[in-house]
C-alpha positions as CSV (number, residue, x, y, z in Angstrom):
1,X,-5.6,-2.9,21.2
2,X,-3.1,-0.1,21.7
3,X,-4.5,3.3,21.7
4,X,-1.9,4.1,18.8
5,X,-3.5,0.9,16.5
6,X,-6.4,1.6,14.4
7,X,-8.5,-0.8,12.1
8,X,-8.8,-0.4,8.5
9,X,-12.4,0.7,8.9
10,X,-11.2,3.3,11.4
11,X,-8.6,4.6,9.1
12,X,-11.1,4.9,6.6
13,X,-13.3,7.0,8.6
14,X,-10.6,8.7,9.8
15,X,-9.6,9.8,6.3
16,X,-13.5,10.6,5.5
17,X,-13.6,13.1,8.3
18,X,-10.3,14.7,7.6
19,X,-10.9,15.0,3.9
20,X,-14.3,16.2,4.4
21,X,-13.0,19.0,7.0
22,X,-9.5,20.1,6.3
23,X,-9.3,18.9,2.8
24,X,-12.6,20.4,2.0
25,X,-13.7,17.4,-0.3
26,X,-12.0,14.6,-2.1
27,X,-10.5,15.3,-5.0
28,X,-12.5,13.0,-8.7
29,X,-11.5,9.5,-8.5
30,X,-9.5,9.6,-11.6
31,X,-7.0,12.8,-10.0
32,X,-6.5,10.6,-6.7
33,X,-5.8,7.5,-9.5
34,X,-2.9,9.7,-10.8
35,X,-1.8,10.7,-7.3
36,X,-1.3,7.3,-6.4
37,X,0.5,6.6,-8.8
38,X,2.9,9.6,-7.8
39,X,3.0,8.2,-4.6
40,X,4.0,4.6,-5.8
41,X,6.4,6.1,-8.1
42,X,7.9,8.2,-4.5
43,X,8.2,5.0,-2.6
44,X,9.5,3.4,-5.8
45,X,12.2,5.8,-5.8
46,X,13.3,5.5,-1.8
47,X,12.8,1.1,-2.3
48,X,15.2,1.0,-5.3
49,X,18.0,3.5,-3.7
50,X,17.5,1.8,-0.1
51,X,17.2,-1.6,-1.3
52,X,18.0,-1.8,-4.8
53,X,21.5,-0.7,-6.6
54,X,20.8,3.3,-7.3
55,X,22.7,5.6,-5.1
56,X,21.3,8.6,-2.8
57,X,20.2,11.9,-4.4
58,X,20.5,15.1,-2.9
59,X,16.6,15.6,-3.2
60,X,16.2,11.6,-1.4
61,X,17.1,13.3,1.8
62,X,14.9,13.0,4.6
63,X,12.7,10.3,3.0
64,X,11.0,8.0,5.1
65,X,10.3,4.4,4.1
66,X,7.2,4.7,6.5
67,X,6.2,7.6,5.0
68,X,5.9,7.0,1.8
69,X,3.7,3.7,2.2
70,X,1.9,5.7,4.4
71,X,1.1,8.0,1.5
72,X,0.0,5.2,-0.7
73,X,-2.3,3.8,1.8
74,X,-4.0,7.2,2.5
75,X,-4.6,7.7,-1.4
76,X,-5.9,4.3,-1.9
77,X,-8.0,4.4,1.0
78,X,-9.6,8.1,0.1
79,X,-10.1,6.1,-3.7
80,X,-11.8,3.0,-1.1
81,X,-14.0,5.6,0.4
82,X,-15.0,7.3,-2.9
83,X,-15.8,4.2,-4.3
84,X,-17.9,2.4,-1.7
85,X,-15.2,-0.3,-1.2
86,X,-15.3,-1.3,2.3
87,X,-11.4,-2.3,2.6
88,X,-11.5,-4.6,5.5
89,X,-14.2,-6.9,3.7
90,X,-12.5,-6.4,0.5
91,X,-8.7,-7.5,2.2
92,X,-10.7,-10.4,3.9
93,X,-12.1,-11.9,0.5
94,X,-9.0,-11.3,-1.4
95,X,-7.1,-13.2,1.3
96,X,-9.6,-15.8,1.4
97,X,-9.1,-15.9,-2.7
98,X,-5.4,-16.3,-2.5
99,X,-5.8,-18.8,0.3
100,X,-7.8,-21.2,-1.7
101,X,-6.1,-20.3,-5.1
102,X,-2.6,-20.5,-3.5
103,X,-2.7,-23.5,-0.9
104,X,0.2,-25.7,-3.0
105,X,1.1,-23.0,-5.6
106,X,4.0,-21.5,-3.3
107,X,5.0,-24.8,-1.7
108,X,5.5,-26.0,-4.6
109,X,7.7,-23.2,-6.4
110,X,11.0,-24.3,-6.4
111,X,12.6,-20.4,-6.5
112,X,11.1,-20.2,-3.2
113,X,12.5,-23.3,-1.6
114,X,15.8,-22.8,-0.1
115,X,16.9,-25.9,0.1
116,X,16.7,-26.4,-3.5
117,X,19.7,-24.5,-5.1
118,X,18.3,-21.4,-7.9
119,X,19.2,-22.4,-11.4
120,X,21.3,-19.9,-13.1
């Protein structure tokens, strides 16, 4: 593993420890709630003028794709911590769910088949 590359379970300890140092303490579960759902509504912003049809503010400048989903994952990972959720079980399970759930659903969607021309 790259020096650089870190697990989930690391990044969640990692978080712990800099939350419980520089940030002092984490703030109640239901304030880091509405901060992550600032930080969607930031990386909502950058997706739908870099992707999407709305044109480039003044105050987009400078906004990093990266960044932004790297704000979402800190906040929901601080909101893991608080919690008790251990986030590389919980991934695991909910890929093993979608897995089972999803084995034909996808193959069988039409809208996802490219050979098989969207209806208008």
């Amino acid at each position: 593993m790259d020096s650089k590359e870190i697990t989930i379970k690391q990044a969640q300890q990692q978080i712990d420890a800099w939350i419980r140092t520089v940030g002092v303490r984490y703030f109640n579960e239901l304030t880091n709630l509405g901060i992550l759902m600032e930080e969607v509504g930031e990386l909502s912003r950058l997706m739908v003028r870099q992707y999407g049809e709305q044109s480039f503010k003044e105050s987009d400048k400078g906004k990093q794709l990266s960044d932004e989903l790297a704000d979402v994952l800190w906040v929901l990972l601080c909101i893991a911590n608080q919690t008790g959720v251990d986030m590389t079980e919980a991934l695991q399970k909910n890929m093993d769910k979608k897995t089972k759930r999803d084995a034909e659903r996808h193959l069988a969607n039409e809208k996802l088949n490219l050979d098989v021309p969207l209806k208008e």
